[in-house]
N, C-alpha and C positions, 0 to 999 in steps of 0.2 A: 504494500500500500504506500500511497505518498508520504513522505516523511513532512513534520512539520515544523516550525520553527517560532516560537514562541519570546516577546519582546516586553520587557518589565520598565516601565519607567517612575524609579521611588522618590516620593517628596515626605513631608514633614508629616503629614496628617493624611496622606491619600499614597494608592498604586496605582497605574493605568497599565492596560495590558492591552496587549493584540496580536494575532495571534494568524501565520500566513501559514500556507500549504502549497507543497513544493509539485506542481502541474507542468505537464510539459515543458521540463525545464526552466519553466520562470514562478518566481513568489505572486502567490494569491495570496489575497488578505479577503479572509471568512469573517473575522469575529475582532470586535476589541469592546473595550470596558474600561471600568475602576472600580475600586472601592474607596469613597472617600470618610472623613471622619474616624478615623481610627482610634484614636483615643478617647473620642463623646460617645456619640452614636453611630458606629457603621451601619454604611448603608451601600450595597453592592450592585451594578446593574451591567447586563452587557449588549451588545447589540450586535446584528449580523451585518453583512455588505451594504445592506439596504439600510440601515439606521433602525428596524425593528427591533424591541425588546423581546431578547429574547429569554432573558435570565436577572431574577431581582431580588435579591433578599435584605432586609434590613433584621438590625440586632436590639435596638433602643440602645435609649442611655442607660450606661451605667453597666455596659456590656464591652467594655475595651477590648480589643481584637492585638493593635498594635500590631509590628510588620509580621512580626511571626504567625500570627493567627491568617493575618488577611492573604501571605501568603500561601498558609495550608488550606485557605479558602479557593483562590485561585489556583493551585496546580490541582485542585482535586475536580475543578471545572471547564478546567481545558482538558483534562485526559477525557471527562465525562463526552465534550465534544469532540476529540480527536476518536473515538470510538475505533480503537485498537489501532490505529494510525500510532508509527514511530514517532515522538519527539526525539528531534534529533539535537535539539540545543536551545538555550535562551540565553538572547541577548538583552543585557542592559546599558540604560545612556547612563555615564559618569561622567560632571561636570569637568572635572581637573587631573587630566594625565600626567602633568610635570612635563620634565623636561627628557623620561627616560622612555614615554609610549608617544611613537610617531605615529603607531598603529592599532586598529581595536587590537585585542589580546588575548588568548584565553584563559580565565583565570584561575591561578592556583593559591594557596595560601601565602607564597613566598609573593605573588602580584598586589595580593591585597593586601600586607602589612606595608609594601610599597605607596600604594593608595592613598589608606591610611593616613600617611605624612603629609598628605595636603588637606587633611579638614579644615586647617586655621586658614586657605586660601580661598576657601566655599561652602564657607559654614552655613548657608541657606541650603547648599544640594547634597555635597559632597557624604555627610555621615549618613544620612537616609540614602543615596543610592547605593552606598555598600552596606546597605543593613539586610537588602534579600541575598547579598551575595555571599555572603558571611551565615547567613543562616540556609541556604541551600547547599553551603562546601558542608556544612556537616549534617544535612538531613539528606541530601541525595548528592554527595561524591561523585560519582559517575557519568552524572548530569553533564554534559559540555558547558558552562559559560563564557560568552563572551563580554567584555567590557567596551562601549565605542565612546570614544572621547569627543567630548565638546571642542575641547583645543586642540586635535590631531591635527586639522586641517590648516590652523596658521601657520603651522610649524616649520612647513616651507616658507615662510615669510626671508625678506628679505632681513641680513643680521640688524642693520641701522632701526627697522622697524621695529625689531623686537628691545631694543637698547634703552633703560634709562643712563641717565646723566649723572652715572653714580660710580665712584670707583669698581676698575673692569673684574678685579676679583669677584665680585657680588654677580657681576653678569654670569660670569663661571660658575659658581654656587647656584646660578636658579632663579635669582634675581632678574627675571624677563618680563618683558608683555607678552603672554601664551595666547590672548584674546581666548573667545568663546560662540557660545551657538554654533561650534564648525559643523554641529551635523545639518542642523536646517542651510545654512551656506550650504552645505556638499550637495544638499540634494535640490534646490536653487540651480546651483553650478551644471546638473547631469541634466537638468530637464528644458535650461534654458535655449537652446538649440532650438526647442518646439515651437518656441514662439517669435524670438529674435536670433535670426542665428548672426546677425552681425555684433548685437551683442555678444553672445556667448563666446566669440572669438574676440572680441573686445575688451572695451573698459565700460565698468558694469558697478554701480554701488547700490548694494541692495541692504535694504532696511528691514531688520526684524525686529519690530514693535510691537511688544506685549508688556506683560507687567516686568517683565526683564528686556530690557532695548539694549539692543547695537546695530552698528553698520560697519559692512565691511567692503573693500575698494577688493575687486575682480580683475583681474589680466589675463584672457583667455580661461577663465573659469577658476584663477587661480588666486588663494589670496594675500595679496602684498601688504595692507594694513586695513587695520580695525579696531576699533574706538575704545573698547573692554582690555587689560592689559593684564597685571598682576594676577588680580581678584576680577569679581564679577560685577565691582562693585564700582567700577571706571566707567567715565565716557559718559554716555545721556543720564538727564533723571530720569526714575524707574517709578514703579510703585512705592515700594517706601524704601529704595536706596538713594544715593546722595547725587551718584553721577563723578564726575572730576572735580578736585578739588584738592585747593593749592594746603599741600600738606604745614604749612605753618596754623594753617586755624585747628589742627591736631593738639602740635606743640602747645596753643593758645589756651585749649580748654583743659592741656592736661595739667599746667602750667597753674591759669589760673581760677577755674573750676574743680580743680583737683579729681578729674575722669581719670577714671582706670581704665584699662583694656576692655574689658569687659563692658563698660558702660560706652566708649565709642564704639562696636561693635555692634551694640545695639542701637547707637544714635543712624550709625550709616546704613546702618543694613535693614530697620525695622520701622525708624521713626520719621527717617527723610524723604525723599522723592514728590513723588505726586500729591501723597498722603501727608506728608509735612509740611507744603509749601500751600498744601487746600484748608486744612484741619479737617476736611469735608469726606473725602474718603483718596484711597489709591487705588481704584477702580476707571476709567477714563469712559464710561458709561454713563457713570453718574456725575461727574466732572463737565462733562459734555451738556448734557441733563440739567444742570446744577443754576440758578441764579447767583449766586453766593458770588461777590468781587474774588476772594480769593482763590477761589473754582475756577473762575477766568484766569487770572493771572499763574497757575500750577498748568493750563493750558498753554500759556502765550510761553511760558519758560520753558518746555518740552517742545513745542516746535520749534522756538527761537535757538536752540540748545540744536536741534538737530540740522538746523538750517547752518550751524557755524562748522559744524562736524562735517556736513558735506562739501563745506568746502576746503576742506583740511584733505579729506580724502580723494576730491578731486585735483589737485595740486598733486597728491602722491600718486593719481595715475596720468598727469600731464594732461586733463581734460575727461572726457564720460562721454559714452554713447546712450547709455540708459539707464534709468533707477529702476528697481524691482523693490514692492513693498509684501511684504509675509509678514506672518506671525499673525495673534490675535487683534491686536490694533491696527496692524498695515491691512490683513485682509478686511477687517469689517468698519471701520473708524474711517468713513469717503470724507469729513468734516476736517482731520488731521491730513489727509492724505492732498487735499487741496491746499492747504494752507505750506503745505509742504512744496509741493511743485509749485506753488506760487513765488514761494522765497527763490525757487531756484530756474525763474525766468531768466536769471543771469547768464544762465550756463545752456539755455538754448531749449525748455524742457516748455511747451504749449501744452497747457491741460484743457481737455475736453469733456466739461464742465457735465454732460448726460451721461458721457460712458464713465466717469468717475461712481455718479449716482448712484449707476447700474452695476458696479461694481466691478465693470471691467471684462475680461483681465487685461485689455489695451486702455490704458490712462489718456494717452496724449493725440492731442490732431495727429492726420496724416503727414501735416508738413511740419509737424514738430523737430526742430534736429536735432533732440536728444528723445528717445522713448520713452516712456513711463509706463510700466505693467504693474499686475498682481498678480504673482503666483503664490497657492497657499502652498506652506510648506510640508512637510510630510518626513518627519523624524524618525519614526517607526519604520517607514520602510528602506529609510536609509541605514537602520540598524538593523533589521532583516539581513539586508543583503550583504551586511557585511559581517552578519553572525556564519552565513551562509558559506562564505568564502572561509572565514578561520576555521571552522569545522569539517569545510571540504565534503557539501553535500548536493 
């Protein structure tokens, strides 16, 4: 029977799964899901190709599942749907590879104590995505896992690109910009062809906007720089992170507020962004939504923030043939996405005010001279295919 391949993405309080099957050669995608609420009230649901429920269970409050449960919830309902079908492997997204995985990986104990070592670099992803993998090496050992990294794909970046302005030892040590999102980039990168192929052989800056933003500057599909650097915690405002920001007002508060580590950590990563700058929420829904002046302005400082960024990145590719917007805000936020191509009339990008509305996936008039698309991105099945290849199936 076809063998299938199974793709885990773990966050703080939820799992998301999905779940392909290997058909004449190429990956199907049958089924995906979550369970979110893990620690309140789990509540499980999956759906097939069609977006039908197919599969629901909630636990109530006061029934914590946490990853271990919610995982022996899901592997015991995908065998239930692979119905004697071989899984052949599951692959998971892990935010931060370092400096020593160019490539997804398959993981052993000796990968994951490696891993490990970067939780202080992604403390929002990083411990939750090795928490099924860590609890699969010792409930099913034999299992194949694969790990596909967020930052695999900068990795080729140019060295200048990845460089702070910091003595070179430290660059040596690790001390780089790894950027992030490489998997929705990679899969951005494989599909653009379909739509722009002078794009895809071009300069290309595509925008992944969701409650975590970056953008990343394309050269034949290839990425040279991108706005996320160290941490995840670089580059645009976010939901409730900070974005860039000149490290003396660090010094400042630890100086003369007396913050510990711990409480900047939580200032950058939990209490800033969108969510900080609004009091309102860090949702861009309700922001959108919102009368509130400061709603407005958590708005005007996230496209203004993005409009500087692309031109930083245009500069690093000597010009742009096209922006590409993914993610949860590029694909569905046409409000953001105008005010966006509008800033960036400079650079030659005519927005076509219906098909925006319409959502696309062509942005820009015909005689625009830079394009402007939406491709949604699709992370899962760029982690499919490359669970598929390390396992050799």
């Amino acid at each position: 029977m076809d063998p299938a391949i199974a793709v885990l993405n773990a966050g703080s309080s939820s799992i998301k799964f999905s779940l392909f099957v290997l058909r004449a050669g190429a990956l199907e995608l049958t089924h995906r899901g979550r369970i979110e609420g893990l620690f309140t009230a789990p509540h499980f649901v999956a759906r097939d190709r069609g977006g039908q429920i197919v599969g629901e269970k909630s636990w109530g409050s006061g029934a914590p599942l946490g990853h271990g449960g919610a995982l022996a919830h899901l592997l015991g309902y995908v065998r239930e749907l692979l119905a004697g079908r071989h899984l052949a492997g599951i692959g998971h997204r892990v935010v931060h590879g370092g400096a020593n995985h160019l490539q997804p990986v398959r993981v052993d104990a000796a990968v994951l104590e490696d891993l490990e070592r970067h939780v202080p670099l992604a403390p929002l992803h990083q411990p939750h995505n090795l928490a099924p993998i860590r609890e699969l090496l010792e409930t099913a050992p034999d299992l194949p896992q694969v790990a596909c990294f967020d930052t695999s794909f900068h990795r080729g970046m140019p060295q200048l690109a990845q460089m702070f302005a910091l003595p070179f030892e430290m660059y040596e040590q690790g001390v780089r910009r790894y950027g992030f999102h490489g998997l929705s980039y990679e899969y951005v990168a494989s599909v653009m062809g379909d739509v722009d192929s002078r794009a895809a052989h071009g300069r290309c800056v595509v925008l992944h906007l969701g409650n975590g933003s970056s953008m990343c500057a394309l050269l034949a599909g290839h990425s040279v720089a991108t706005t996320m650097g160290f941490t995840a915690a670089d580059g645009l405002p976010m939901g409730t992170r900070c974005g860039a920001l000149d490290p003396g007002v660090l010094l400042y508060l630890m100086e003369r507020r007396g913050m510990d580590a711990r409480q900047l950590q939580e200032l950058l990563y939990q209490q800033s962004g969108m969510l900080g700058v609004s009091g309102v929420s860090s949702d861009m829904r309700a922001l959108l939504a919102s009368d509130e002046p400061r709603a407005r302005l958590a708005v005007d400082l996230y496209c203004y923030r993005i409009g500087r960024e692309l031109g930083s990145l245009a500069a690093a590719l000597g010009g742009i043939d096209a922006l590409v917007f993914t993610a949860g805000i590029g694909e569905n936020a046409a409000p953001i996405r105008e005010r966006v191509c509008q800033h960036a009339a400079w650079l030659g990008v005519e927005l076509d005010g219906e098909a925006n509305r319409a959502g696309g996936p062509r942005l820009s008039t015909t005689a625009s001279r830079v394009s402007a698309w939406v491709i949604p991105t699709d992370e899962e099945s760029m982690i499919a295919r490359h669970t598929r290849t390390v396992i050799g199936v």
